[in-house]
N, C-alpha and C positions, 0 to 999 in steps of 0.2 A: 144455169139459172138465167133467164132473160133478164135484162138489164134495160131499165128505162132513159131514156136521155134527157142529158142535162140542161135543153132545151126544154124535153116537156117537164122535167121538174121545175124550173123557174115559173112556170105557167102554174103551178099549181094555186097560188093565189089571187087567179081569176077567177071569175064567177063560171066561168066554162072550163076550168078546169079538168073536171072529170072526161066531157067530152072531148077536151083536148088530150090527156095522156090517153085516153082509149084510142084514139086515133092513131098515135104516136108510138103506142109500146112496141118494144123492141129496136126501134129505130138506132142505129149506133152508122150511121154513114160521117165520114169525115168531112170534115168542113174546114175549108181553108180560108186565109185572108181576113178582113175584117169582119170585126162578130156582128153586124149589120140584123141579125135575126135569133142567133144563138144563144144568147145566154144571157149576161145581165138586164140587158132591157126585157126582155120578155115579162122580167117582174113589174113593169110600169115604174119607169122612174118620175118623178116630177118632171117637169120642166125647168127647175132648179138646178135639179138632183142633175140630168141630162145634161145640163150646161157644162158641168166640172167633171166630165166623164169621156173617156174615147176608150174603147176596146178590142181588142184584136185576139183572134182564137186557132188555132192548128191541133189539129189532131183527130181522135175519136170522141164524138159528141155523146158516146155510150159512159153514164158516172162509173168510175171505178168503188168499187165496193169491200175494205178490206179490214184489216183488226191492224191499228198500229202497231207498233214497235217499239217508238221512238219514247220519250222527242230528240228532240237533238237540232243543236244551235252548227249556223257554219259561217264565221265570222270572216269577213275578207276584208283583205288591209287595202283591196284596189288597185289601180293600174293595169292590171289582167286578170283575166278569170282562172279555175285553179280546181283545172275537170276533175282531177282524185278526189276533192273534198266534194266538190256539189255530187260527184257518184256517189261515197262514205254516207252524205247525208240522203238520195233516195234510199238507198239501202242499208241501213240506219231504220227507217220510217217503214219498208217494207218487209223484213227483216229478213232479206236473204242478198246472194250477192250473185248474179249470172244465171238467173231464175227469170220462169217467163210473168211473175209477179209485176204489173204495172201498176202507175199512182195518177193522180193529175196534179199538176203546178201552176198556182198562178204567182204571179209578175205585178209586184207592186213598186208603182213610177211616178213623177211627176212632173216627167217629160212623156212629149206623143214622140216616140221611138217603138219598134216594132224587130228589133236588132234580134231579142231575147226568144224571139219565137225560133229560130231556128237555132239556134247553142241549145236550151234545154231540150227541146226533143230529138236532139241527138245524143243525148244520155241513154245510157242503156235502162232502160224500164220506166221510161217517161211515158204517159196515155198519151197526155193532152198538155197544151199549155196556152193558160190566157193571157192577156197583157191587161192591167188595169192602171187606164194610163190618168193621174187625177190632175184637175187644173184648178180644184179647191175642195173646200170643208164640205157640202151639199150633200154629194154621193158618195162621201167615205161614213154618212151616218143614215142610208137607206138601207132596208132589208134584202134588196136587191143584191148591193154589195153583200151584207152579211150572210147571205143565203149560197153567193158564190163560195164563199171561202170558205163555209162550212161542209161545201162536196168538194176541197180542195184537202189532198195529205201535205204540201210542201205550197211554203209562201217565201219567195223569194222577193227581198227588197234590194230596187237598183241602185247604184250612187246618182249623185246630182245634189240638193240643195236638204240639208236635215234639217233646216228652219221650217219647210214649206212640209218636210212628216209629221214633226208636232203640232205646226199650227190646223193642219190639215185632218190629224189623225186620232192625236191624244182624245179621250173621252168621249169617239163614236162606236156606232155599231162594229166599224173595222176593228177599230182597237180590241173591242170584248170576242168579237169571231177570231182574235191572232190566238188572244191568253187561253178562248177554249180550245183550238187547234193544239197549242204547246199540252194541254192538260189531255187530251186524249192521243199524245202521243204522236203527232204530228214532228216537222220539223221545219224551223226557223230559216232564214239567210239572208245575210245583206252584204253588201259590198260598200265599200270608201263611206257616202252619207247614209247607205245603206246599214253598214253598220255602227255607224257613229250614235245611232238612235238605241241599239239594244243592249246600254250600262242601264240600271235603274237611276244614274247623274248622267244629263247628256250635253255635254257643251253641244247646243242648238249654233251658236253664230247668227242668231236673229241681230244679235247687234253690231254683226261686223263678224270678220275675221282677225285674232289676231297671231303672229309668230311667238318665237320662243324669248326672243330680245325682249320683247314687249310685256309678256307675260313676266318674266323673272323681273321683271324693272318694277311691276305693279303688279300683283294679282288681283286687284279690282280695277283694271283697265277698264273705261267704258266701254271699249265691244270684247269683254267679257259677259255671257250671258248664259245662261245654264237651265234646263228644262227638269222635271225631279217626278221620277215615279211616271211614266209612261208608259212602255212594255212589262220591265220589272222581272223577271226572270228570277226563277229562284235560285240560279247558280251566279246572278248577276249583281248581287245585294250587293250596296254600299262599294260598286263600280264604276269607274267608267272606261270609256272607250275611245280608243285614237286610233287612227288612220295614218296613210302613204308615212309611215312612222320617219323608220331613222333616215329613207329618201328625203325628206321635209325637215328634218333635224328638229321633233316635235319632242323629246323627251324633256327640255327646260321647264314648257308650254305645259306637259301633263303634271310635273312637279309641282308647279304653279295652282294647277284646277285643284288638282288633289287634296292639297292642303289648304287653300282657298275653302274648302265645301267639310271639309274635317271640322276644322274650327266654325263652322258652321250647325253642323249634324252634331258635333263634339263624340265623335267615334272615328278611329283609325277609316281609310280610305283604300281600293285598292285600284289600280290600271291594268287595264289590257290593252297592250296596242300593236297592231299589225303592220310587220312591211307591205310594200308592194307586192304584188304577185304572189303575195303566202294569203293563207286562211288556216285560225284555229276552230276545227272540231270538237265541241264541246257534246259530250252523251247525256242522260238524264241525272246520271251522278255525278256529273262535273270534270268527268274525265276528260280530258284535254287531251290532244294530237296535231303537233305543228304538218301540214302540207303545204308544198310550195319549192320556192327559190330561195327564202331570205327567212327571216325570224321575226317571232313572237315575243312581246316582253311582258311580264307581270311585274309591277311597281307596288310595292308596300308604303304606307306611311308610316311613319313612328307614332308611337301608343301619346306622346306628346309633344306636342310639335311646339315651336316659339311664335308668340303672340303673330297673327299676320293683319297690319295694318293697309289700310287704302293709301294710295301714293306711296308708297315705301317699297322698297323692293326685298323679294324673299329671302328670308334665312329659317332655314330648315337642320335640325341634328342630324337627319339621316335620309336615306330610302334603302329599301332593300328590294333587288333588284334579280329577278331570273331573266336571263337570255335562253330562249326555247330555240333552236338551230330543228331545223326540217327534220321532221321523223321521230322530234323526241315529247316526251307526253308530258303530265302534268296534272292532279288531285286540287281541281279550284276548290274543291268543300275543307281544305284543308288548309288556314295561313301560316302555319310552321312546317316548313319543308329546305331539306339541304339543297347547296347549290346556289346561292345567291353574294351578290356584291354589294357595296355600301356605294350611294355614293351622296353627298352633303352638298348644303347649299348655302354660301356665305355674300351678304349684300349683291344678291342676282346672281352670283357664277357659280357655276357647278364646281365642285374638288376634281374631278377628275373627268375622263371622257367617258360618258355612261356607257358607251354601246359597245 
């Protein structure tokens, strides 16, 4: 089947349109370096839009054309990339595995880095991959962008700053082309701030960052700040998400959020938080599979937690606690499951060593 590019498909809403893919059909020649011509601008950005935009593209300009799989989440705790899981999830999305099946990936950032174009298309079954590198809110709510990402199977988000994804993302065109990508079977991924954004609670750190000392000292520390319902995932309900985990000795700090945002919601809470150099694979039923060097942890709250006051420091009855060790899986649609520890929280200190 001739395959038109993804070039002249951005062009489709010009007024020369027609004349432009006549011209254009079949063209699939690759194109390397900066997207200077390729793809998102072609849809006419504003001058706005353009300002809060850089992009960079590799690969074949021919759209790949395919019936999902997916979807499938691929959460990375950061520090290093974590090539089994980003494979798991093209193939996941494509649904074979060492098949001449290709996809395209784009690269959601907001930094101007260009690193990602050669890691992902070194995946086996990678087409294409673009960088969408954003420097604000503008062009993350043009059709331009929303028209990339909807000839994209696989949207990977980088680490860097998760304040500048919500401010930047929540409630645009990007945001609605993620959730329909996830609903036709696409697949998700972020790394470090990357993934810090896909609990449907996200400690943003718009107001700061803070430690685990800090947090169990006060769960309404002032640079405590929390973002609610962004992504929203439906394996991600009433979650959140933590990073460079027990490297950063963040498990006090998620105790903290957790129950923080419970007596909030007034419904149990639950965490996911990833080491360094691990990533959990989550499939469209929730099924979970630690990859990596280190572990994954799943933190329960208790069904009733003790009052949490501002300036006070936490005390908490309990958490219940899986340590996921590399290789072993896990049923998120399900919160009674064997295998877990207690661990309690009395005026800020934890009972014992969570990890």
């Amino acid at each position: 089947m001739q395959r038109t590019s993804k070039f002249c498909q951005k062009l489709a809403g010009s007024l020369l349109a027609g004349l432009l893919l006549a011209a254009c059909a079949g063209a699939s020649q690759p194109m390397l370096g900066p997207a200077t011509a390729g793809t998102v601008r072609a849809q006419r950005l504003t001058q706005a839009e353009a300002a809060t935009l850089k992009r960079y593209f590799v690969g074949s300009a021919a759209d790949v054309q395919l019936p999902l799989k997916g979807p499938g989440l691929l959460l990375s705790g950061g520090g290093g990339h974590v090539y089994p899981g980003l494979q798991w999830l093209i193939d996941t999305v494509r649904g074979c595995s060492n098949c001449a099946q290709t996809l395209d990936v784009v690269v959601v950032r907001a930094t101007d880095d260009t690193s990602y174009l050669e890691l992902m298309q070194a995946l086996q079954g990678v087409d294409s991959v673009e960088i969408l590198a954003f420097s604000g809110r503008a062009a993350a709510d043009s059709a331009a962008v929303a028209r990339t990402l909807a000839l994209a199977e696989v949207v990977y988000f980088a680490g860097g700053d998760q304040c500048k994804y919500v401010t930047y993302f929540k409630g645009t065109a990007l945001d609605q082309a993620l959730k329909s990508l996830y609903a036709r079977g696409g697949g998700i991924a972020g790394t470090s701030a990357g993934l810090a954004i896909q609990g449907d609670a996200v400690y943003d750190a718009c107001s700061g960052s803070v430690n685990t000392q800090q947090a169990l000292s006060d769960p309404f520390h002032p640079e405590i700040s929390f973002t609610h319902a962004f992504l929203a995932w439906p394996m991600m309900a009433d979650t959140l998400t933590d990073t460079h985990f027990a490297q950063r000795d963040r498990m006090g700090r998620l105790m903290s959020f957790l129950t923080r945002i419970q007596a909030e919601r007034k419904r149990p809470m639950r965490g996911l938080a990833v080491d360094e150099e691990t990533a959990l694979a989550v499939d469209g039923r929730g099924h979970a599979r630690v990859f990596g060097n280190h572990n994954t942890y799943i933190v329960h709250t208790e069904a009733n937690p003790s009052a949490v006051l501002p300036g006070q420091p936490l005390n908490a009855p309990g958490y219940r606690i899986w340590r996921l060790t590399p290789g072993m899986g896990f049923d998120l649609s399900r919160r009674d499951q064997p295998g877990a520890y207690r661990v309690e929280v009395r005026n800020g200190k934890l009972s014992q060593n969570p990890y």
